[in-house]
C-alpha positions as CSV (number, residue, x, y, z in Angstrom):
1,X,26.1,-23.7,-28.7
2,X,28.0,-21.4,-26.8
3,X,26.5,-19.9,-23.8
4,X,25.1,-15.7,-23.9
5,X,26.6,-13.6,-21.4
6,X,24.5,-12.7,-18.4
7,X,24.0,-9.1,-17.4
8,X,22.6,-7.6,-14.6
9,X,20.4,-5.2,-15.9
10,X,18.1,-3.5,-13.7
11,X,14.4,-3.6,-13.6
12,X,12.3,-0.6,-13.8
13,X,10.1,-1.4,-10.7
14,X,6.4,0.7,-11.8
15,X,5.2,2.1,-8.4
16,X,2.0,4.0,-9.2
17,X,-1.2,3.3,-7.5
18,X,-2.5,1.6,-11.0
19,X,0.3,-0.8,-10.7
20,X,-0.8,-2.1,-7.1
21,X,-3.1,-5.0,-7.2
22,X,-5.5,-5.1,-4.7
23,X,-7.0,-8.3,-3.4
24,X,-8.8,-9.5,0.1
25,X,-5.3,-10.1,1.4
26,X,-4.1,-6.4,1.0
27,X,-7.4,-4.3,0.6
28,X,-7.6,-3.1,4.4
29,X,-3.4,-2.1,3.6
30,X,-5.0,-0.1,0.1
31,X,-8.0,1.7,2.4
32,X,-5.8,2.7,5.2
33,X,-2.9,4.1,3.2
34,X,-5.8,5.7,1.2
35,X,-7.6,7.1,4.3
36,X,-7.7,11.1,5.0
37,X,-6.5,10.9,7.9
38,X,-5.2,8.2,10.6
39,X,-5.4,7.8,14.3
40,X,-2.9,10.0,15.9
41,X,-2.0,11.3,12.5
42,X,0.3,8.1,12.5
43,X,0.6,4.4,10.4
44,X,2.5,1.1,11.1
45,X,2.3,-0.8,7.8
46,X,4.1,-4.3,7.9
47,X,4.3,-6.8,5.6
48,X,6.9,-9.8,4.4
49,X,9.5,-9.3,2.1
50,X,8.4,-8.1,-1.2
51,X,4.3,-7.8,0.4
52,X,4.6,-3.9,-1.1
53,X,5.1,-1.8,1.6
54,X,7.7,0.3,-0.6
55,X,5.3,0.2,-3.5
56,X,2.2,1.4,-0.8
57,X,4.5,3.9,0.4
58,X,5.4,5.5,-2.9
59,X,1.4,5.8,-3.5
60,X,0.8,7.3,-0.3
61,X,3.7,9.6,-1.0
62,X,1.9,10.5,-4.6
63,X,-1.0,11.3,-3.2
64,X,0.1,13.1,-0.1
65,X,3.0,14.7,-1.4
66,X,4.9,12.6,1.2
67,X,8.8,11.7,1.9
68,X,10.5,8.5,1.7
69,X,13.3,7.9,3.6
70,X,14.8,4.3,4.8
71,X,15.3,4.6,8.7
72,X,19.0,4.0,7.6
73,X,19.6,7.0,6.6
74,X,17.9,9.2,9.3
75,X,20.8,11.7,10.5
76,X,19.6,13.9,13.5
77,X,20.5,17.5,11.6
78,X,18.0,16.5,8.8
79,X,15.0,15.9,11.3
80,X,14.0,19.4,11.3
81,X,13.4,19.9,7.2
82,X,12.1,16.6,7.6
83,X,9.4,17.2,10.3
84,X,7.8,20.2,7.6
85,X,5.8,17.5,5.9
86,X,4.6,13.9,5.6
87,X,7.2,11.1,5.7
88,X,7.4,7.4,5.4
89,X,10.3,5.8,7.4
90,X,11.0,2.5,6.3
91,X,12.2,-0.5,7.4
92,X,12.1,0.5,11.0
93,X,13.5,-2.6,12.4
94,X,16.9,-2.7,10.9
95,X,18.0,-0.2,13.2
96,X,17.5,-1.6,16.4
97,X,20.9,-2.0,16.6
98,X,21.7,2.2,16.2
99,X,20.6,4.1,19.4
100,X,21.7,7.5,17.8
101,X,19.4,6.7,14.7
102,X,16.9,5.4,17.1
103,X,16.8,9.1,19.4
104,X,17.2,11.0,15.9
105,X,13.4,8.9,15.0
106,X,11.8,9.6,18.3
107,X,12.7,13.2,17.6
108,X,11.4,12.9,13.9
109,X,8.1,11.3,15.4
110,X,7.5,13.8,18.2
111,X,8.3,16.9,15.6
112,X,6.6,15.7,12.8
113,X,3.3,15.3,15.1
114,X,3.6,18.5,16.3
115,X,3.6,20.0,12.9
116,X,0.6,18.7,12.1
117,X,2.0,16.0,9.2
118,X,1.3,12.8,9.2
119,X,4.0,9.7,9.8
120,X,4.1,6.4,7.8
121,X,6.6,3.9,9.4
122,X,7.2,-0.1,7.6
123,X,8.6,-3.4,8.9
124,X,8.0,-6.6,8.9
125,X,6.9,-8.0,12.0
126,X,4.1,-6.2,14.0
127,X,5.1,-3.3,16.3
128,X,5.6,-5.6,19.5
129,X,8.2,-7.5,17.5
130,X,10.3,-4.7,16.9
131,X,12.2,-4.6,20.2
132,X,13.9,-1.0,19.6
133,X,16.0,-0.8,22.8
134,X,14.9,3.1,22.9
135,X,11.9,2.4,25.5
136,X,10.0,5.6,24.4
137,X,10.0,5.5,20.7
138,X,9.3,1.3,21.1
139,X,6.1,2.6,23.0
140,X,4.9,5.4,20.6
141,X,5.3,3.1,17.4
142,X,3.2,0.7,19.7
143,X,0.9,3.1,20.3
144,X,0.3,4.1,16.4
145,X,-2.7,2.2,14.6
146,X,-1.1,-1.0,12.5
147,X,-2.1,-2.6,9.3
148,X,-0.4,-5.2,7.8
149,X,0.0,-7.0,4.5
150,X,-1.5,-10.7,4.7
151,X,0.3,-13.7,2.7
152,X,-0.7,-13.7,-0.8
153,X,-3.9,-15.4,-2.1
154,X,-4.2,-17.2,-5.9
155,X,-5.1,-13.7,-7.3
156,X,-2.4,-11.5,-5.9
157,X,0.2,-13.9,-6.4
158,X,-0.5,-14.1,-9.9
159,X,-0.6,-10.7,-9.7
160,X,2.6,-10.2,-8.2
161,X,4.0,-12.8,-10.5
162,X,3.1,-11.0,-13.9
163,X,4.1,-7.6,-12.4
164,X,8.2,-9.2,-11.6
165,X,8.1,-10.5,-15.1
166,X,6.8,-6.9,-16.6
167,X,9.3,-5.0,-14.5
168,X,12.0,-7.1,-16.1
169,X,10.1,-6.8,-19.7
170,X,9.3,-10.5,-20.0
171,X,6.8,-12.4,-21.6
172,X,6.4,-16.0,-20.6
173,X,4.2,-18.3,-21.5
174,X,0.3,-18.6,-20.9
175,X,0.6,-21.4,-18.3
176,X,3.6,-20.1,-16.2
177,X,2.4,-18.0,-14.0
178,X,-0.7,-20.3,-13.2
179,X,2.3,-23.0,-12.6
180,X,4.0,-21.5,-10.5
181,X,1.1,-19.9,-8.5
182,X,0.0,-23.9,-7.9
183,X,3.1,-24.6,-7.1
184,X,5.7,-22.4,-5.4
185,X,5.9,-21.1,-2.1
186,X,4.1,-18.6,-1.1
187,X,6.1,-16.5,-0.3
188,X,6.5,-12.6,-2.1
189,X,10.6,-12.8,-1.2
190,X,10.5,-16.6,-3.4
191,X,8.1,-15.0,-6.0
192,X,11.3,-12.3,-6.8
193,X,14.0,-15.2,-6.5
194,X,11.9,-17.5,-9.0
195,X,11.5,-14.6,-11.5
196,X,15.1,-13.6,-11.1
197,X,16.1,-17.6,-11.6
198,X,13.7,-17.7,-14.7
199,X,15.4,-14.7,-16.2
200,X,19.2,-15.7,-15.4
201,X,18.4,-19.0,-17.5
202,X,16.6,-17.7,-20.0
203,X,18.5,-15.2,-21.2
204,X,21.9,-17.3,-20.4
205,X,20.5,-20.3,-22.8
206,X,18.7,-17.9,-25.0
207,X,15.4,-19.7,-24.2
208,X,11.7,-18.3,-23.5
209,X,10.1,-19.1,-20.1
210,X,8.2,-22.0,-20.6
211,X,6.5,-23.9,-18.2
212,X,9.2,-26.6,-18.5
213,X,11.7,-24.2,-17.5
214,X,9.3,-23.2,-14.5
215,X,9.4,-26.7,-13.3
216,X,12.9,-27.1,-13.6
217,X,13.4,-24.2,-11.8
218,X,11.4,-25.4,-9.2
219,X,12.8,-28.8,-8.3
220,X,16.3,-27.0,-8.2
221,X,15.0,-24.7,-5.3
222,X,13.7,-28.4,-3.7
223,X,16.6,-29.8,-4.2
């Protein structure tokens, strides 16, 4: 039989608060994003790969009526429309290496304050981990109250798990999921990579995800 051509085609990711399942290991994440108000009207929210920071972000942005921007893309000139209303930075730590982006976020911070809006900032590691080489904006985002996003449990993996395979409108059997949340890392960033793996295969052998393809998939990433 001839092999089916893979495609890339991209998942619709669902980002709403009813699409965020909340367990023990993220609950304190859900109530703080939730709250009315933080400590010094800002939020460090940190996480591992894939822990849903993004997805928190886009429901704090729903309900707040918030910005999203990835630290990235911060340009100084924008700071000002920025600082008129709530924003989420993300991914904070990728620009340790960028001094201008860096100065162009401690303005952001110190304006948006002053306003009166509220801040959300994401990464990874805790604050302290962060090492921004900017000594003043290292110490404000120090200074902000931090929440993280603890490794999954059994129930939010599985949760996790059915939510990758949704995204990607796939079915799979009863006993995958369970399989895999038995067996896998626990990791969110291997959850994604197993569900992409499973998908690949599937539709490249024109094949449902079965558990026997789960395992299989498994011992290749062991191997």
């Amino acid at each position: 039989m001839a092999e089916q051509l893979s495609f890339d085609l991209p998942a619709k990711t669902a980002l709403g608060r009813e699409d965020f399942f909340v367990s023990p290991s993220n609950a304190l994440a859900v109530a703080m994003i939730s709250a009315s108000s933080w400590p010094g009207n800002k939020l460090v929210l940190t996480g591992p790969a894939g822990a849903g920071k993004t997805h928190l972000a886009h429901v704090w942005a729903g309900e707040t009526g918030g910005r999203i921007l990835n630290a990235a893309d911060l340009r100084y000139e924008d700071v000002p429309e920025l600082a008129q209303g709530p924003i989420a930075i993300e991914d904070v730590p990728f620009v340790a290496a960028d001094l201008e982006i860096q100065k162009s976020l401690f303005h952001l911070h110190n304006l948006t304050l002053a306003e009166g809006h509220t801040l959300l900032m994401t990464g990874r590691l805790a604050p302290r981990f962060w090492e921004l080489p900017l000594p003043d904006l290292q110490s404000r985002i120090q200074g902000a109250h931090h929440v993280a996003l603890d490794p999954p449990d059994d129930a939010l993996l599985c949760a996790v798990l059915a939510k990758l395979f949704v995204d990607r409108q796939l079915f799979p059997k009863p006993d995958v999921i369970s399989y895999l949340v038995k067996h896998m890392d626990r990791r969110f960033e291997t959850a994604a990579q197993v569900v992409d793996r499973l998908d690949r295969i599937a539709l490249t052998e024109s094949r449902p995800i079965t558990r026997a393809l789960a395992i299989r998939v498994l011992n290749e990433d062991v191997a």
